[in-house]
N, C-alpha and C positions, 0 to 999 in steps of 0.2 A: 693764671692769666699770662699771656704774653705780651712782655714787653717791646711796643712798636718798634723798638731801635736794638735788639737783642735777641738772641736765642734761648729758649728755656732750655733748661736740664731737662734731658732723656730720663726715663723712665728704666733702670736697670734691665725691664725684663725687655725690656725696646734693645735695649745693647746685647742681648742674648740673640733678640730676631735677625740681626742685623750681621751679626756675625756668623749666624747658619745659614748666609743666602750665599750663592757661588757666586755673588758679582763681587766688583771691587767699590767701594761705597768712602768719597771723603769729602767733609763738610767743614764747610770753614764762616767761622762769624763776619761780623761785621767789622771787625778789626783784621781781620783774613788773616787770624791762626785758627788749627786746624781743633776741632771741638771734638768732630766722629771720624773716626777712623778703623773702618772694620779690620777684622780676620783677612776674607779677603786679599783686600788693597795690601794688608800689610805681607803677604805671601809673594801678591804679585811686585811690589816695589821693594822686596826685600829689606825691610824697615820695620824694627817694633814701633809699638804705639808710644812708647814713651821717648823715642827716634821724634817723635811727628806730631803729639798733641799739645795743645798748648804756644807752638811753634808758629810762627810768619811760613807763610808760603817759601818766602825769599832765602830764610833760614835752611829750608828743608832741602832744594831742588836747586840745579846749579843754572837756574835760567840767568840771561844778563839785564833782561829788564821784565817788567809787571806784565808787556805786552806778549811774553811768548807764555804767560800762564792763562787759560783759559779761566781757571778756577776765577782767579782774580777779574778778567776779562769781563766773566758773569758776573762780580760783585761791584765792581765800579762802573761798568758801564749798561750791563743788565742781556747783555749778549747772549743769546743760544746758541749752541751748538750740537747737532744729534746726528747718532752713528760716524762719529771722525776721528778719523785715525792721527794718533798725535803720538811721536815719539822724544822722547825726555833722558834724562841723566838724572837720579838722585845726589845724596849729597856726599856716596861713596864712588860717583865718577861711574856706575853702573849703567848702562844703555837698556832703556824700558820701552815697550811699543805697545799699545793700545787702541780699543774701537772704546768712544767714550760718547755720553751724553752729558753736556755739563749743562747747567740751568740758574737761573736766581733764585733765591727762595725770595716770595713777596711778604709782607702782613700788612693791610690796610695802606697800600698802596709805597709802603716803604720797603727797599731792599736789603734784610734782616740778616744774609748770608747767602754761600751760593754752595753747592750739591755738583758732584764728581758723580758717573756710575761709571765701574769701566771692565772691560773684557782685554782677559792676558793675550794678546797673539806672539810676543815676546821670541819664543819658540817656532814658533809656524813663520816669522821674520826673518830669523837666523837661517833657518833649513829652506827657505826660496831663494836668499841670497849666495847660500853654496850652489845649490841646484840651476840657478840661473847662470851660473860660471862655467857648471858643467857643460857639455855640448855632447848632447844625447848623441845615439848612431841609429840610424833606422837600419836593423837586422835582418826584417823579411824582405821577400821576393816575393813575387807570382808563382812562383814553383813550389814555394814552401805553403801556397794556401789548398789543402787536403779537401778532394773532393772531386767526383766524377757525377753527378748529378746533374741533370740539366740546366736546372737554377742557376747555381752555384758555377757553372760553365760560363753562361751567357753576362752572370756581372762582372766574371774575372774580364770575361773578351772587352766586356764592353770600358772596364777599367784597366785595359791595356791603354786604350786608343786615347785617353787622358794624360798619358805620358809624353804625347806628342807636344802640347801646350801649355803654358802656363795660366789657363783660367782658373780662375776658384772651383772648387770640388766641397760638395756637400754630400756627407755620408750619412744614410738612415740605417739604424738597425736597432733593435732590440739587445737590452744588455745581454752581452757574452758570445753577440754574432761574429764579433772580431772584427769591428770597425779600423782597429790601430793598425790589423795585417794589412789591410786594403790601402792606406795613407801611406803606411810606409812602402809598400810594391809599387804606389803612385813615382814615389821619391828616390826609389831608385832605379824605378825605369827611364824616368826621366833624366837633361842634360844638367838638374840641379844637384846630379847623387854626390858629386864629389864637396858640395858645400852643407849645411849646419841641418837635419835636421830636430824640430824640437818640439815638442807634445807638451800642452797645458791643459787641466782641469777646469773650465771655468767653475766648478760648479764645488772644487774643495778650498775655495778661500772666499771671503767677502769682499764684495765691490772696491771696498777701500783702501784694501791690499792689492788687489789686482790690477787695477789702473796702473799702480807705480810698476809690476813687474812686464806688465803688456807694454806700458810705453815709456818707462824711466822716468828718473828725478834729478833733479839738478840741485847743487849744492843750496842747503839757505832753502829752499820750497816748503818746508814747516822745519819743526824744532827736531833738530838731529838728522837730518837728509843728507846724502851724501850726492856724489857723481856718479850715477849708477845707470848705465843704457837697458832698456828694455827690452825685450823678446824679439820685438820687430827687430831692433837693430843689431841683436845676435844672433837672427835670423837671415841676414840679408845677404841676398842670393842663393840661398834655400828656398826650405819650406817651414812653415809654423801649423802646425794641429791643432784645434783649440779643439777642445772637446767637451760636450754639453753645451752647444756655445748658447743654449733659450737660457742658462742660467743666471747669465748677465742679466744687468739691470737693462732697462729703455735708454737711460740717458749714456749708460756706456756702451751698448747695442750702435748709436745712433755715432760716438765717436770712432767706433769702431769700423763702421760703414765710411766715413767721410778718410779712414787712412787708406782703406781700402782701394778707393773712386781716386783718390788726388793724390794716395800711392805717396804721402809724408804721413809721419808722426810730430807730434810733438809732447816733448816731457813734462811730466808735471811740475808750473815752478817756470818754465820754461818760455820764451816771448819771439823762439825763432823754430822754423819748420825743420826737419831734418828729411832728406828724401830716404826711401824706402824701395829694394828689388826683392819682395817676398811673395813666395806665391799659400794660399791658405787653403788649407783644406780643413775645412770644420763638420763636426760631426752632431748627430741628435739619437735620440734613446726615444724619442715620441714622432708618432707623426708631423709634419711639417706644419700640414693646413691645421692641424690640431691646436698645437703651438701657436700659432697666428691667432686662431680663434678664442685662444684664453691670454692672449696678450704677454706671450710669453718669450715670443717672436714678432721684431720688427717685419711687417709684409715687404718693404725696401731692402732691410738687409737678407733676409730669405733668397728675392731676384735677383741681390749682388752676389750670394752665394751659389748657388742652384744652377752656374753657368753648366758645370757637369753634375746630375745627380745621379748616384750610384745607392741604390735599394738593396740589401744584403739581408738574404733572406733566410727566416730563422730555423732553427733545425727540425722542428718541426714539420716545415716542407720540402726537407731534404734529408727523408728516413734512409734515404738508398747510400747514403756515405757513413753511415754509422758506424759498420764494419773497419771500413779505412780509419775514423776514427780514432775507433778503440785500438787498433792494432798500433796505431802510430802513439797514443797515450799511453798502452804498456811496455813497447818499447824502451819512452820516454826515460818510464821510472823504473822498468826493467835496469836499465843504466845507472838512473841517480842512486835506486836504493839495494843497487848486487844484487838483483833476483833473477829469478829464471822462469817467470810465469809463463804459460804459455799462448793460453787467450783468457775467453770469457765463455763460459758454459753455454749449451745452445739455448740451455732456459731462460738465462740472463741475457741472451741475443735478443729472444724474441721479444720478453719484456722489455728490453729496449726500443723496439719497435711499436711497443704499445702506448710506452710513456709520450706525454706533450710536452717534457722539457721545458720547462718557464723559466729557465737558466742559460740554456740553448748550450754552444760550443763549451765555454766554462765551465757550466755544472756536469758535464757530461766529462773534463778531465775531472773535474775535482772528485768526480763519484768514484774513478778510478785510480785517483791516489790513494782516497781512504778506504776505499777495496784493498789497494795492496800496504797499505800499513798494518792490515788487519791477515795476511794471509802468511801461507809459509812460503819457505824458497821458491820449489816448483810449481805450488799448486795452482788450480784454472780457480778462476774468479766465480764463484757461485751465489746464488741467492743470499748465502744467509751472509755474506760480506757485505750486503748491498745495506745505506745508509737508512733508518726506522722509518722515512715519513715516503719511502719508497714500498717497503715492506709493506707497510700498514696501506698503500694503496693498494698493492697485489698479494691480499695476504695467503690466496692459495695456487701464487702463480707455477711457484715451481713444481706444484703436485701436479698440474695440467699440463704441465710443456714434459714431462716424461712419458712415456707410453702407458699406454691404457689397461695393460694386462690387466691392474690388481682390480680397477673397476669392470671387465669386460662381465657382458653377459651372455649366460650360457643359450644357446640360437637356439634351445625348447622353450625359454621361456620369452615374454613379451618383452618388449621396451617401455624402461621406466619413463615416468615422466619427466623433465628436466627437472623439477623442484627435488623429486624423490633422490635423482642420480645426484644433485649438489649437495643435497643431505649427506650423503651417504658418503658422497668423497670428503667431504667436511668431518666427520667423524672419523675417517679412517687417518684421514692426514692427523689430525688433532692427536689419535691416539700414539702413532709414528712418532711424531713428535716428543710427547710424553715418554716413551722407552728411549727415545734417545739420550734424554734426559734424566735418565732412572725415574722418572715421577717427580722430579722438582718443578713444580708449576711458576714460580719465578721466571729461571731460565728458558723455560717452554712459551711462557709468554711474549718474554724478549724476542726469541725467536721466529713467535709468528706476530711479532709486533703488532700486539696486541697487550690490549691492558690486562692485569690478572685478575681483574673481576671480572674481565667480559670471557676469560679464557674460563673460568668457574663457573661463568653462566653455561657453556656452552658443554662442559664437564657435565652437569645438571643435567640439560638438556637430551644428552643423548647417555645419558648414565654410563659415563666413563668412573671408574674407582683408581687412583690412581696405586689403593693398596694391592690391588690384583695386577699391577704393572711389573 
């Protein structure tokens, strides 16, 4: 039974659960010493259990009073708090940062103890506070964006004429269209090139972190805060990229729009405006109206954004630069990695032409670095360099983009029917393969990426031995 004014003792195989969970988990009684203290916590606050059980909160953490510990906050006055970021000192003077839910625990109306659950950002705090000091350089141009297609013509021209101005610029494109080349040829066509520009992910930190690095903190603003200006204001008189900006929440969406409009910030912690000369260009990975319609996107900050929209179209509709491309991506790593390649096979051209690239610009180098990790000095990039879940889409591309001699048919007899002629080159290829391999069905499988049962189906099938190989 549980005593109304107390915690019961856990249940040992509870203290086994509780230590296999990847949060950080600390429970403190009614007297606010600390009772549970997982694995976890204790990783994240660098503290054994025997640092911290049995312990006064006050004991443990180097707060100066009861009110900057939540724990206790919850135990004496029964206060919630969920998803907030709270950074701390232990009692070896160590600087901790945290996304925490802290709670009361109740029993029949009494408050028996209160409950910590907390997520390490500790690291991911440290590495945006260097990164935030840095000051990115925007490297591309308009020159350096590759491509003679008409598409890909018409959004550069029409992402010239944005350099004229400093309104907002909203970029749409599909991951790997190369949204960042287009922001940053904004930034230094224009007369902001010689000030800050700077690129943020809205979408690889959480709200809680993010506010402080968009808009800073002021000393004193929670527990462990320093004087720290925010992006806007290492921004200003530049440009800022935010990037994925639907990843934001609504209510930071909504703050985000109001610095925009009245062109101040204000820090977190903070009870005076600071003005602001940044111009933004934000980008999206989804349709706009999409976005909007799953409330992912403010429809306000969208028209705050959207004064230039520039549409970056994906590779898919611009098969006609694939050539220039690839020729500029072996280059590349022609350079990085001493090689001497010299292109890519016609077979592997033309499959390129065939693929939809759901990767777009990106997957199309990355397919071409791991092509030449896998090649010799000179040699041309061919089929069988090309990455499996490509293979396995074209698994008998390369046999079709070579000439036809070995299937031609002799002009006495009729023309087969297409099923009979794809049999027939499917067994021929199949067997090629197999001799090239001495008959080792493993490696032959690999190579026409394919599984090695379906490559023994197929063995079966048209009565290949591979003891007659």
């Amino acid at each position: 039974m549980v005593n109304a004014t107390s915690l019961p003792p856990l249940h040992p195989i509870y203290i086994q659960l509780l230590d296999a969970v990847d949060v950080g988990i600390h429970i403190i009684n009614q007297e606010g010493k600390s009772v549970i203290y997982n694995r976890k916590m204790s990783e994240i606050e660098d503290m054994d259990k025997e640092d911290v059980l049995n312990k006064s909160i006050m004991e443990i953490f180097l707060f100066q009073s009861e009110e900057e510990s939540r724990l206790l906050q919850a135990l004496r006055k029964g206060s919630v708090r969920k998803n907030a970021r709270q950074t701390y000192f232990n009692f070896k003077g160590q600087e901790i940062t945290t996304i925490n839910d802290t709670f009361p625990l109740v029993h029949e109306g009494n408050i028996i103890g209160a409950v910590e659950i907390a997520k390490d950002i500790t690291k991911i705090e440290r590495l945006t506070r260097v990164s935030a000091q840095e000051k990115p350089e925007a490297r591309y141009t308009f020159d350096q964006i590759i491509g003679q297609s008409r598409s890909i013509r018409e959004v550069i021209e029409g992402a010239q004429k944005a350099t004229r101005t400093t309104s907002s610029v909203l970029i749409f494109g599909e991951t790997g269209t190369g949204k960042e080349l287009f922001a940053q040829s904004i930034h230094n066509g224009s007369e902001r090139a010689s000030k800050a520009f700077i690129s943020q992910n809205c979408a690889a930190l959480p709200d809680t972190l993010i506010e402080g690095i968009l808009f800073g903190t002021v000393k004193g603003a929670f527990t462990g805060a320093t004087e720290h200006p925010g992006l806007f204001e290492q921004a200003h008189g530049g440009t800022l990229m935010l990037d994925e900006i639907n990843s934001l929440s609504a209510p930071l969406q909504a703050k985000l729009l109001r610095a925009i409009q009245e062109k101040t910030i204000r820090r977190i912690g903070d009870t005076k405006d600071r003005p602001i000369d940044v111009r933004i260009i934000a980008t999206l990975n989804e349709d706009p109206l999409k976005a909007i319609e799953k409330n992912d996107l403010r429809e306000d900050l969208y028209y705050r954004l959207s004064v230039v929209y520039i549409v970056v179209p994906p590779l898919r509709e611009r098969k006609e630069d694939i050539p220039l491309l690839v020729e500029h991506f072996i280059n590349k790593y022609n350079q990085r990695f001493q090689l001497n390649v010299p292109s890519v096979s016609e077979g592997v051209l033309n499959l390129f032409f065939e693929y939809d690239w759901p990767g777009n610009i990106r997957e199309l180098e990355h397919m071409i670095e791991g092509a030449m990790n896998l090649i010799h000095y000179d040699e041309e990039i061919d089929y069988t360099h090309l990455p499996t879940h490509v293979r396995t889409k074209f698994p008998l591309y390369e046999t079709f983009t070579k000439p036809l001699t070995a299937f031609s048919i002799p002009e006495s007899e009729a023309t087969k029917p297409l099923q009979s002629f794809m049999e027939e080159a499917e067994m021929l290829y199949i067997d090629q393969v197999l001799k090239h391999h001495q008959g080792n069905i493993t490696q032959a499988a690999k190579n026409l990426g394919i599984s090695r049962q379906s490559l023994q189906y197929r063995m079966k099938k048209y009565d290949i031995n591979v003891k007659s190989i």
